[in-house]
VEXBA-53891 format. One record per residue: residue in one letter; x, y, z of N, C-alpha, C, O in turn. Coordinates in steps of 0.001 Angstrom, whole numbers, padded with zeros to 6 digits, always signed. Layout:
BEGIN
aXYZXYZXYZXYZ
...
This chain:
BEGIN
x+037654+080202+021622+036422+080460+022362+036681+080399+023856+036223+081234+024637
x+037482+079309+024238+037786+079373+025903+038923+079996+026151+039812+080289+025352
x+038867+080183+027253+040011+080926+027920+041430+080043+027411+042537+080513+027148
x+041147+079129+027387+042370+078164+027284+043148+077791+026253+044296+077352+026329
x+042184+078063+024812+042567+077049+024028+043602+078060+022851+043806+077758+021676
x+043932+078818+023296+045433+079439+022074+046639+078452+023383+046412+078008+024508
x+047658+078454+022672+048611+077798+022838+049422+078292+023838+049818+077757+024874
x+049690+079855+023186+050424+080883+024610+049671+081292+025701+050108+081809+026730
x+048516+081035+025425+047666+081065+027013+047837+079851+028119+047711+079883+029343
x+048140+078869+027310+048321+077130+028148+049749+077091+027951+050399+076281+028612
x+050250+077754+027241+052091+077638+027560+052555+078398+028364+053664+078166+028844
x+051850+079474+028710+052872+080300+029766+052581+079957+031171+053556+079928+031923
x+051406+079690+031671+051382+078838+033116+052090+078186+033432+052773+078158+034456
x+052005+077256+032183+052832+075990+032843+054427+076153+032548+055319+075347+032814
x+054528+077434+031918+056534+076964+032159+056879+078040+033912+057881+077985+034624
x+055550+078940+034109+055635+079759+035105+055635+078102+036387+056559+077713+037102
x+054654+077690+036267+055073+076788+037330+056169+075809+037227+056669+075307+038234
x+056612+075482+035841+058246+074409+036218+059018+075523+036356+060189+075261+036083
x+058807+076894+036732+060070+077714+037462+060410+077703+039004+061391+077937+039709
x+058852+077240+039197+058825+077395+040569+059916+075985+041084+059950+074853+040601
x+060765+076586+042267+061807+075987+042941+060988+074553+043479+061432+073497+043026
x+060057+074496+044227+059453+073977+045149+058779+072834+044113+058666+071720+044625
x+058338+072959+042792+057931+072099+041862+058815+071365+041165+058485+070238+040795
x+060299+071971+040821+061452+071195+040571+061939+070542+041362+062739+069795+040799
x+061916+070368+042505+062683+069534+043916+061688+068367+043685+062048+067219+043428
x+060114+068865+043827+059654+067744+043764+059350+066887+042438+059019+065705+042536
x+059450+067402+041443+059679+066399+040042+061426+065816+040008+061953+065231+039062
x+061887+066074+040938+063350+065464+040950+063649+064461+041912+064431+063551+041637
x+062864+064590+043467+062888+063483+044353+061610+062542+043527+061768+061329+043666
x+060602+062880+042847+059615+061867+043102+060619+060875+041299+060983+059700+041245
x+060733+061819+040321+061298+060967+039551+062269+059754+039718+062261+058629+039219
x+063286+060508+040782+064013+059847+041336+063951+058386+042296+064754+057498+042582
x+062832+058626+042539+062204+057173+043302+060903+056130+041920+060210+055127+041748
x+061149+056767+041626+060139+056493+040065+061288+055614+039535+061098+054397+039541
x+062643+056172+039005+063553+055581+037770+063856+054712+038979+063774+053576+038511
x+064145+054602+040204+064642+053584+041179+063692+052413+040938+064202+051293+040903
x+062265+052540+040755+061227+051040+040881+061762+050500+039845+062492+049516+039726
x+061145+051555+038777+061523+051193+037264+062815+050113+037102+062527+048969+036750
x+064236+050453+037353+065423+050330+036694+065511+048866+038174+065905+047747+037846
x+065248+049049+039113+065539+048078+040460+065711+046769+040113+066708+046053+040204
x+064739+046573+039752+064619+044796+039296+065167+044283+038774+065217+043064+038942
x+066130+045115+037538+066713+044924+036409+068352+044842+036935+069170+044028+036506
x+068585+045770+037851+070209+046143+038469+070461+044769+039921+071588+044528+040353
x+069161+044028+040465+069105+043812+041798+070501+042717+041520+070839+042299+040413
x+071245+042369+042975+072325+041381+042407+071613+040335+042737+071545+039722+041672
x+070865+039551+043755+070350+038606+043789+068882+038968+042944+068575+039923+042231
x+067916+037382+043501+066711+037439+043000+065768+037541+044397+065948+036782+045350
x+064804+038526+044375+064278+038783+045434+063866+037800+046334+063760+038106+047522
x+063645+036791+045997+063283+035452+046629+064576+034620+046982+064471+033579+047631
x+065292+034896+046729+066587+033825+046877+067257+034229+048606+067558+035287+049157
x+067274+033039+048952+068303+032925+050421+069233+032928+050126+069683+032002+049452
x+070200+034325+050617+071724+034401+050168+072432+034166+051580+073186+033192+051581
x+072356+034729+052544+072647+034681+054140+071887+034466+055238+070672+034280+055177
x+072724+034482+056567+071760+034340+057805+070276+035434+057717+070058+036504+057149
x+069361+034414+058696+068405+035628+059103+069211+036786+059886+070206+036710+060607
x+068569+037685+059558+068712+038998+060379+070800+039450+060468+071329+040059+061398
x+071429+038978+059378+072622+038846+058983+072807+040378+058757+071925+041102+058296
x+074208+040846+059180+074529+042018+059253+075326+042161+057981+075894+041221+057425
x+075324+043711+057465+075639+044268+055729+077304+043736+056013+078085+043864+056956
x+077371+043050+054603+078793+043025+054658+078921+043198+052450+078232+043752+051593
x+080141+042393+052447+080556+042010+050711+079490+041539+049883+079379+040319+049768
x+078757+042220+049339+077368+041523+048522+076350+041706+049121+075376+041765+048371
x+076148+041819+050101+074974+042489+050638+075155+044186+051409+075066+044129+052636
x+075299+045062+051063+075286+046366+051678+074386+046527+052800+074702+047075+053855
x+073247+046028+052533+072351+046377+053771+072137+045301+054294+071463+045622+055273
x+072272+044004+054319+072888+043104+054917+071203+042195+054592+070608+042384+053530
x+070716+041368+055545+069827+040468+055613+068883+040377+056147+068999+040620+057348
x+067625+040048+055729+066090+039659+056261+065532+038822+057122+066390+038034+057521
x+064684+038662+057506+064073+038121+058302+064218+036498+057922+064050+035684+058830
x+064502+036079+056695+064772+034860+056304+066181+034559+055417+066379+033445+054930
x+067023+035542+055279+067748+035512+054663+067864+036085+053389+068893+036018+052717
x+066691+036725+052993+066975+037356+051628+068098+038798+052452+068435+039367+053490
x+068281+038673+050521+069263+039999+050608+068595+041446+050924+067926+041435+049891
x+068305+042459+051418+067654+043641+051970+068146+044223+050432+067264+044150+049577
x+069233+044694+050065+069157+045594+048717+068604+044997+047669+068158+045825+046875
x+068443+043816+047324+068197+042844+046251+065982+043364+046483+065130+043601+045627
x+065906+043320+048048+064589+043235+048042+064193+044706+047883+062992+044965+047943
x+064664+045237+047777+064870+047376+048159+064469+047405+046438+063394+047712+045923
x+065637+047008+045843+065624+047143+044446+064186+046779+043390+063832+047264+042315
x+063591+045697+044273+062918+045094+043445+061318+045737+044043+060317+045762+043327
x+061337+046016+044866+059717+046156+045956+059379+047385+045426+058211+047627+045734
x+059940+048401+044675+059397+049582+044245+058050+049633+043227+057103+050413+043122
x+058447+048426+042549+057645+048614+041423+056304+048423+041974+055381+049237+042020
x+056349+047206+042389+054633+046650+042854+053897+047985+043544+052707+048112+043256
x+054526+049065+044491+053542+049481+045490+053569+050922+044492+052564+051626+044584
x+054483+051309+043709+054749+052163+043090+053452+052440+041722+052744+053405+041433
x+053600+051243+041222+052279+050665+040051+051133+050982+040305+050525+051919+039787
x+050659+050109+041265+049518+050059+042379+049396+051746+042431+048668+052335+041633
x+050033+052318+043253+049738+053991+043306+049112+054748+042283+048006+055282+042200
x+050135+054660+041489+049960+055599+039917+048310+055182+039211+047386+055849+038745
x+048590+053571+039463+046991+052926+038915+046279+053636+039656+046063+054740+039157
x+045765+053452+040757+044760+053920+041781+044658+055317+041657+043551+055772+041368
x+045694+056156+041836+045467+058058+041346+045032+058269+040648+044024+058974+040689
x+045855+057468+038886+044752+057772+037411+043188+057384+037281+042265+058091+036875
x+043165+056053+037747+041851+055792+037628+040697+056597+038281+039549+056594+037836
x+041232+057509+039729+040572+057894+040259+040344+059407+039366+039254+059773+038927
x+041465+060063+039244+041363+060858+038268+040303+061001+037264+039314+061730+037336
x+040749+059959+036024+039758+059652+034655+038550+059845+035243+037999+060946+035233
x+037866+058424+035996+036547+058638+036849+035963+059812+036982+034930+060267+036490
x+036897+060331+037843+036434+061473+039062+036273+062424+038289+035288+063104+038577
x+036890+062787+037340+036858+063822+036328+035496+063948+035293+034734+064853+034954
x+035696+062156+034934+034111+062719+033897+032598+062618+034894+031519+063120+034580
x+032809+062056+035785+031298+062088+036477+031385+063731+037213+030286+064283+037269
x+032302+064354+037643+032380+065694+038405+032137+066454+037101+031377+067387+037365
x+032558+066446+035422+032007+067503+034517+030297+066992+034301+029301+067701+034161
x+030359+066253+034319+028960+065318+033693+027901+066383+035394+027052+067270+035309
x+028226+066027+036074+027304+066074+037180+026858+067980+037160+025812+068617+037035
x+028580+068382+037396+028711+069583+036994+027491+070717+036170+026919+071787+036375
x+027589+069643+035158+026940+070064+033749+025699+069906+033625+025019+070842+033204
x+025184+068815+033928+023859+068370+033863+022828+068769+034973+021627+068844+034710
x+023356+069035+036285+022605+069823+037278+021470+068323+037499+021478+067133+037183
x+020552+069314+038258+019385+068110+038615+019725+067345+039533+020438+067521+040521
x+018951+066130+038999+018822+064898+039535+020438+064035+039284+020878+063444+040270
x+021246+063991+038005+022078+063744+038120+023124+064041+038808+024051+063260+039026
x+023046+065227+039211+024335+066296+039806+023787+065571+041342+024679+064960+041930
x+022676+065586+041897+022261+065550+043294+022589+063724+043326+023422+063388+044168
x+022257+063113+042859+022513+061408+042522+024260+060939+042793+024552+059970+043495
x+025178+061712+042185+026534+061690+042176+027077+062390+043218+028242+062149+043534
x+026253+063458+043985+026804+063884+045319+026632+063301+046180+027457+063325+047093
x+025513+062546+046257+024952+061802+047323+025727+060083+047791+025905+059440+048826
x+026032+059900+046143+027642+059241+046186+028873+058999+047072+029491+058253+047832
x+028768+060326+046339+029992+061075+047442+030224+060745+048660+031101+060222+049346
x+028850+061346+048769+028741+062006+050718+028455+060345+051576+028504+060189+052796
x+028124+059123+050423+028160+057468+051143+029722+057431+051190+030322+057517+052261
x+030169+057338+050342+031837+057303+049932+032768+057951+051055+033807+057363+051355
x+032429+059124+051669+033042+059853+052567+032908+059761+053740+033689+060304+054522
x+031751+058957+054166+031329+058641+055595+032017+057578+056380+031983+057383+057595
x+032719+056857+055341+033472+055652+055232+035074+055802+055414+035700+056084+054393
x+035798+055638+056633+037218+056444+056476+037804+055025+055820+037475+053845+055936
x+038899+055778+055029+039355+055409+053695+040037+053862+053644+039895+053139+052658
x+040956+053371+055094+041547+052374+055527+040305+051121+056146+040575+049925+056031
x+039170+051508+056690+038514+050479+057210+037660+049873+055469+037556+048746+054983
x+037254+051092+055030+036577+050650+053295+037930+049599+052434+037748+048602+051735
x+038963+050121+052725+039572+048966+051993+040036+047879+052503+040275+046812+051937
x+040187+048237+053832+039841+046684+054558+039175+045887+054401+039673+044769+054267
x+037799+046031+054339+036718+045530+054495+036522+045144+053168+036151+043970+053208
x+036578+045505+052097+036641+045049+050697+037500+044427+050572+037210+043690+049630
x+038804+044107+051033+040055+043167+051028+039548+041971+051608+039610+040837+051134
x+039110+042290+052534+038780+040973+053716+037839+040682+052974+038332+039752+052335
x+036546+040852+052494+035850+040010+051834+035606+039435+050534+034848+038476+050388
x+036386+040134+049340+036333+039583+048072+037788+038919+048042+037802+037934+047304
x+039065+039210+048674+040175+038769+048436+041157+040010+048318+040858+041199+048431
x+042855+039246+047971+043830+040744+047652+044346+040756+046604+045569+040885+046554
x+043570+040622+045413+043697+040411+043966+044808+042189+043871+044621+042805+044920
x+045417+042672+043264+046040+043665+042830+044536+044741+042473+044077+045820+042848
x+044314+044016+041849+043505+045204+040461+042213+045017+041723+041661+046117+041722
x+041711+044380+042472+040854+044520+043365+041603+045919+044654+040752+046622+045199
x+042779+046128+044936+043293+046809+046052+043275+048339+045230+042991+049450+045677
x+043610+048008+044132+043662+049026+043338+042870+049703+042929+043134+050903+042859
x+041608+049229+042501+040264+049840+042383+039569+050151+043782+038633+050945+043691
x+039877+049627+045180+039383+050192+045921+039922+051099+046335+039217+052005+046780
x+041109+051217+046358+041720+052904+046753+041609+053678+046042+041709+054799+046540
x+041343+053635+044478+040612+054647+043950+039534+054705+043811+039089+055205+042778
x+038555+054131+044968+036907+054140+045302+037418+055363+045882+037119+056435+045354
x+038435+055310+047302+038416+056244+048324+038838+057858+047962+038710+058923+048566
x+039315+057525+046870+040231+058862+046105+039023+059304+045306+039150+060484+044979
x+038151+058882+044977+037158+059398+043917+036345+060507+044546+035752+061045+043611
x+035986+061196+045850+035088+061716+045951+035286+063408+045830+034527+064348+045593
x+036910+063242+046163+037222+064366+046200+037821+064959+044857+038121+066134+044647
x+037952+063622+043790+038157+064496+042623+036975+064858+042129+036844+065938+041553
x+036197+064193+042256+034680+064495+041365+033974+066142+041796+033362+066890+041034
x+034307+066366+043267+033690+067485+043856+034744+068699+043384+034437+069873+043176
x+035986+068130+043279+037160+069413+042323+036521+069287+040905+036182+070324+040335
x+036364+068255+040392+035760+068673+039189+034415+069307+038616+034115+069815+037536
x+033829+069092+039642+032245+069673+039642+032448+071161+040087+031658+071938+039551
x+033227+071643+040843+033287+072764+041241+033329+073502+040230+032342+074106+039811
x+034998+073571+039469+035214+073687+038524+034070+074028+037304+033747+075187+037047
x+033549+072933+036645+032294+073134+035687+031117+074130+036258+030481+074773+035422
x+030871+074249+037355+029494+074870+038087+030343+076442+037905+029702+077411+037497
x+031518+076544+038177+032337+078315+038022+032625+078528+036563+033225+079571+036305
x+032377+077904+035768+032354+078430+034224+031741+077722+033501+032237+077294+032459
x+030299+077386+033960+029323+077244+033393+028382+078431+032610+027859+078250+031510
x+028304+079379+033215+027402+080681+032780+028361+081644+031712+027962+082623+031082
x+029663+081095+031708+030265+082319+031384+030217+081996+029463+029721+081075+028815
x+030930+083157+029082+030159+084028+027651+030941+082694+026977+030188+082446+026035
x+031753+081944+026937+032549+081132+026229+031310+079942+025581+030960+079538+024472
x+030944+079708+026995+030085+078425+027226+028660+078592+026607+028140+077753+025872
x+028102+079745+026980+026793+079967+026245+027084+080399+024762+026086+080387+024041
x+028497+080854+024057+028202+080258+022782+028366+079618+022213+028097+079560+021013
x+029384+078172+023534+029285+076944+022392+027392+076176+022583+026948+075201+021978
x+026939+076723+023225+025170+075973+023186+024920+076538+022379+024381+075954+021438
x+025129+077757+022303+023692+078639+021277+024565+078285+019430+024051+078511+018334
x+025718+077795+019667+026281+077431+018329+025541+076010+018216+025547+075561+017069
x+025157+075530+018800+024552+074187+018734+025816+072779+018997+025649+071592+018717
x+026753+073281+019467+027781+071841+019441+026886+070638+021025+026329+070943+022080
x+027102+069738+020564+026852+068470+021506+027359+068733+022814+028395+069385+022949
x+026727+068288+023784+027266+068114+025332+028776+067435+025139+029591+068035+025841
x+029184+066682+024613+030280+066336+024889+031452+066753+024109+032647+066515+024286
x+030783+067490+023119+031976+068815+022456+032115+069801+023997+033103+069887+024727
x+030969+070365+024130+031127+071583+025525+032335+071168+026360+033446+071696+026405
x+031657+069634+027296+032686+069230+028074+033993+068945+027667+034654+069447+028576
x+034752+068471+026901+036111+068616+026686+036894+069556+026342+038045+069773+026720
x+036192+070171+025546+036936+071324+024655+036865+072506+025297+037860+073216+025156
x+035884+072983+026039+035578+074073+026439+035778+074041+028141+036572+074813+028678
x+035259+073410+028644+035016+072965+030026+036270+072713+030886+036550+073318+031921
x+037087+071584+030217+037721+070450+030427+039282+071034+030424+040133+070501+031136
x+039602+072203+029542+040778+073111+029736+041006+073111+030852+041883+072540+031499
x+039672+074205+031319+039843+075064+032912+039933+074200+033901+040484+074596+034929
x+039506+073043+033854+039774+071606+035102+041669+071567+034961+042376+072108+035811
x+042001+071138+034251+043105+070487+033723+044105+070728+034606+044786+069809+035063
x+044333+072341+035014+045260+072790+035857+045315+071987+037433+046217+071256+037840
x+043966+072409+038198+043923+071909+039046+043297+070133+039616+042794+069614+040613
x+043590+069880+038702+043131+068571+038577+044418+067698+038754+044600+066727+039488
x+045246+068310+037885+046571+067453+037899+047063+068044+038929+048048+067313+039036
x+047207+069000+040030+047571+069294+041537+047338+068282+042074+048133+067421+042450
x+045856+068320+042174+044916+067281+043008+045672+065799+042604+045507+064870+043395
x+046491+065572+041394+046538+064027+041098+047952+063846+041779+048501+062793+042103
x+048432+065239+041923+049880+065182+043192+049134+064303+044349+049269+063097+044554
x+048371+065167+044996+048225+064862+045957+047364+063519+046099+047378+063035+047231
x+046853+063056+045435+046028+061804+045399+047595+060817+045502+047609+059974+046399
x+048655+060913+044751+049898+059820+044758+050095+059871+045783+050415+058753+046185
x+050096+060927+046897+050574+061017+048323+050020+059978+049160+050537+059159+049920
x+048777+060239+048801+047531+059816+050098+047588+058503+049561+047722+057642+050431
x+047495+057867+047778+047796+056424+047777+048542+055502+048243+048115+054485+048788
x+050102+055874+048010+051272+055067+048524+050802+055302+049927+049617+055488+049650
x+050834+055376+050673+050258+055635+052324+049611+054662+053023+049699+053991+054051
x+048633+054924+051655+047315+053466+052090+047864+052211+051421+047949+051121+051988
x+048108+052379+050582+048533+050924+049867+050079+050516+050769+050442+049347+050900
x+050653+051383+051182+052159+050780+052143+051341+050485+053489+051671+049447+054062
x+050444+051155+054007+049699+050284+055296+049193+049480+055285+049008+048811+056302
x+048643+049115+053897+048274+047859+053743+048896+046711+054008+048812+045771+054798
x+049619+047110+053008+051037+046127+052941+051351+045207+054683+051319+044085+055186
x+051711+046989+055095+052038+046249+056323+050932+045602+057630+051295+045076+058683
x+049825+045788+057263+048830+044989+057943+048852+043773+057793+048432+042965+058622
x+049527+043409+056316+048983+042116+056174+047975+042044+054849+047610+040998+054311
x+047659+043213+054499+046148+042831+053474+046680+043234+052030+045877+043168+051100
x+047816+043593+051820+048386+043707+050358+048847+043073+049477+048129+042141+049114
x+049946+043214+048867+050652+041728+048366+050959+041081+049494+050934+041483+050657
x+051250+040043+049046+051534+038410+049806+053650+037799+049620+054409+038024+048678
x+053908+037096+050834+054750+037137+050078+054798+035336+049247+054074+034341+049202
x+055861+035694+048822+057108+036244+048983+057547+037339+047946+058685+037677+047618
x+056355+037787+047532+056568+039196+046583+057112+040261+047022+056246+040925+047591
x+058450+040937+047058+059152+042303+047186+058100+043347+047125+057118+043442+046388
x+058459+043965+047899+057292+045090+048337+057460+046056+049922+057445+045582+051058
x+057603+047395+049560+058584+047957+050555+057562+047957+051616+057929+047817+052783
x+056188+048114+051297+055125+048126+053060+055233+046838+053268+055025+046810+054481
x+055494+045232+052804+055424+044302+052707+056625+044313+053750+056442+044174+054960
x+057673+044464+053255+059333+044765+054327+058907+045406+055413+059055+044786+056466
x+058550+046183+055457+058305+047003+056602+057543+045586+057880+058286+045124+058746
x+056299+045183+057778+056216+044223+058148+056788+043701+058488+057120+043670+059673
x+057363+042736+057228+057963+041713+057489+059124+041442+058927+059332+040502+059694
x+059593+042610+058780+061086+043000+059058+061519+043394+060777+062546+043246+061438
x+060049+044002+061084+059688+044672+062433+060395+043452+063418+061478+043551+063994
x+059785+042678+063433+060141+042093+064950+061992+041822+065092+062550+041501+066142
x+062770+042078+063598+064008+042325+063918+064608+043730+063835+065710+043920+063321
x+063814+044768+064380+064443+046189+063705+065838+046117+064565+066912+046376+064022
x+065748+045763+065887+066893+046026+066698+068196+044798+066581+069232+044626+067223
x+067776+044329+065829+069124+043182+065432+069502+043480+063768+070361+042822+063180
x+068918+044296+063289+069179+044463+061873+068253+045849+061365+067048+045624+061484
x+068466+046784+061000+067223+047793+061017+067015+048482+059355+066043+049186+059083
x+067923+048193+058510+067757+048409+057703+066567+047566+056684+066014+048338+055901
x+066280+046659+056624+064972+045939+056054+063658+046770+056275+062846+047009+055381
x+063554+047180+057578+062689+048562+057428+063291+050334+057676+062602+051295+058018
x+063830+050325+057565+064131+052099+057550+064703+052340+056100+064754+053567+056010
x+065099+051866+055075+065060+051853+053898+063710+051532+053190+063638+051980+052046
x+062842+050982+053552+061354+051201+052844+060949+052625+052772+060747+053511+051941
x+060921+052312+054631+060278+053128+055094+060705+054907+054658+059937+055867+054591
x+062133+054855+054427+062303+056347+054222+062169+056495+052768+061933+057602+052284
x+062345+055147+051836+061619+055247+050516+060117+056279+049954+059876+057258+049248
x+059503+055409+050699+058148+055770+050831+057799+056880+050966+057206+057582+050147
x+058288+057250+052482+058317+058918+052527+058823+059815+051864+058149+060844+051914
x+060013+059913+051058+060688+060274+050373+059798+060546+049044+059607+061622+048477
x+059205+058975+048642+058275+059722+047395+056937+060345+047960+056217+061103+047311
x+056737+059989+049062+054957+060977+049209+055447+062436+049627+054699+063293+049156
x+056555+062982+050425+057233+064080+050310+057437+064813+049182+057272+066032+049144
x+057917+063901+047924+058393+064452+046289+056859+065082+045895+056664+066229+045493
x+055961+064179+046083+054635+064212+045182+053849+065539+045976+053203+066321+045278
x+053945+065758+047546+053258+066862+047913+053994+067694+047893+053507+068750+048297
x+054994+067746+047605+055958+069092+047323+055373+069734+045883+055061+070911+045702
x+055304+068510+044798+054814+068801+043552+053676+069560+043458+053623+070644+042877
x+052605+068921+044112+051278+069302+044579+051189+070944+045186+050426+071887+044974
x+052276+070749+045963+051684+072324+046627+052959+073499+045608+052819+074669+045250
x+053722+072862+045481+054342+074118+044466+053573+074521+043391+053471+075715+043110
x+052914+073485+042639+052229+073907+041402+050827+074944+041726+050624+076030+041184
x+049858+074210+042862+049066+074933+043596+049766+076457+043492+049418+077286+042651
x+050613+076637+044304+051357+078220+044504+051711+079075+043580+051453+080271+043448
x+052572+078054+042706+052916+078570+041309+051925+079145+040384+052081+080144+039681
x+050813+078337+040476+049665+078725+039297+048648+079548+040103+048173+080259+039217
x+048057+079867+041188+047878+080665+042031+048461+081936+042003+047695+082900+041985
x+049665+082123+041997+050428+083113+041280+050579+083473+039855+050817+084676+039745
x+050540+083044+039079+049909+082996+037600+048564+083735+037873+048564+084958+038012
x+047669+083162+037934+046476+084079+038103+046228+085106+038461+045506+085895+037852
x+047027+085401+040016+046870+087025+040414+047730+087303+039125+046998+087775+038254
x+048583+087217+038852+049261+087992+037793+047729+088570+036708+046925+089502+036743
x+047929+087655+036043+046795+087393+034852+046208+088430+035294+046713+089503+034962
x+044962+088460+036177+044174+089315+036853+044535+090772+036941+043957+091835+036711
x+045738+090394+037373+046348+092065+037807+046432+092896+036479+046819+094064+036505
């Protein structure tokens, strides 16, 4: 009934976009900083907390990148800091995602008072730039994880919900949709099955780019001060930490730091190749 739902209609997009060059670079740098959080903790030679050398101690035998602001080891802390800000990200994108997704078909769908109720949402949500809202929710309930985490996917929510509403409002009328009503299936048969295809593509773009804009905020956090705590490993945490010795030791932050970038680089590379790739798919299709 939908455009979507034979198999070779949803299989050939998507192997057209893992052709695209620009979508493989970036599923290869961002994996690549992915299996690094993952595997880090497990390979580190010290324990992220442990004093192995001087402060601000230069790389030698056992330490490659040499020493911290207190003596931890810099690779030991490299190895291990991925996971926390890495977690945190992925949490905060999906959740915003899931969310953003069923209130943008729901709103989409239902029109009215609901649709106008959930924009109006929005448009509080957006007035609010994204770093002072999670400040300000940090500073006053605390820096619980799952508290930092749910507020950056407060800030990420407005713009998936309005991709997803878009979406439902452009193939709402069409012949697919009016005969799953006039067949009589339930609102929430419509929305998944029928609806929920045509999101899918650009939704998971959008969840590129939501990983970008997370690690960003959650590594500025870090380094404000309002993220993890230490002595928890954590590369915006280093970054911090590390500053007032960049010029006696500089690796404690320029190894976060090009971490970091490195994966929000991978993830908008992902983001805009697939964008291009499937963009191109369509004129095809069309043509």
């Amino acid at each position: 009934m939908s455009t979507t739902l034979t198999e070779s209609s949803r299989a050939t997009p998507w192997r057209a976009v893992l052709r695209d060059t620009q979508v493989r670079v970036g599923l290869v740098v961002t994996g690549a900083v992915l299996l690094l959080a993952v595997v880090g903790p497990w390979t580190a030679p010290h324990a992220p907390d442990a004093l192995t050398g001087p402060a601000y101690g230069d790389p030698g035998p056992g330490a490659p990148l040499g020493y911290d602001y207190l003596g931890h080891d810099v690779w030991s802390r490299v190895l291990a800091g991925g996971r926390s800000v890495l977690t945190m990200t992925i949490a905060a994108a999906g959740l915003a995602l899931l969310c953003g997704t069923a209130l943008g078909l729901l709103a989409g769908y239902a029109q009215g008072v609901i649709d106008r109720a959930v924009q109006w949402c929005c448009d509080v949500l957006l007035a609010f730039p994204n770093v002072v809202l999670v400040l300000l929710t940090v500073s006053m309930l605390g820096r619980d994880r799952w508290l930092i985490v749910l507020t950056v996917a407060l800030t990420l929510l407005p713009g998936t919900v309005r991709l997803a509403r878009a979406v439902t409002v452009g193939v709402l009328h069409q012949e697919f949709i009016e005969a799953a009503r006039m067949m009589g299936y339930p609102r929430r048969v419509v929305l998944v099955r029928e609806i929920l295809p045509n999101a899918t593509a650009p939704l998971l773009v959008h969840f590129g780019s939501m990983l970008t804009w997370a690690v960003e905020l959650l590594a500025g956090l870090a380094f404000l001060g309002y993220g993890v705590t230490a002595p928890t490993a954590d590369w915006g945490l280093m970054i911090n930490e590390n500053r007032s010795g960049l010029q006696l030791q500089p690796w404690g932050v320029l190894v976060p730091v090009l971490l970091i970038a490195v994966f929000a680089l991978g993830t908008n590379a992902l983001a805009q190749g697939a964008a291009r790739a499937g963009a191109r798919v369509e004129r095809e299709q069309s043509g």
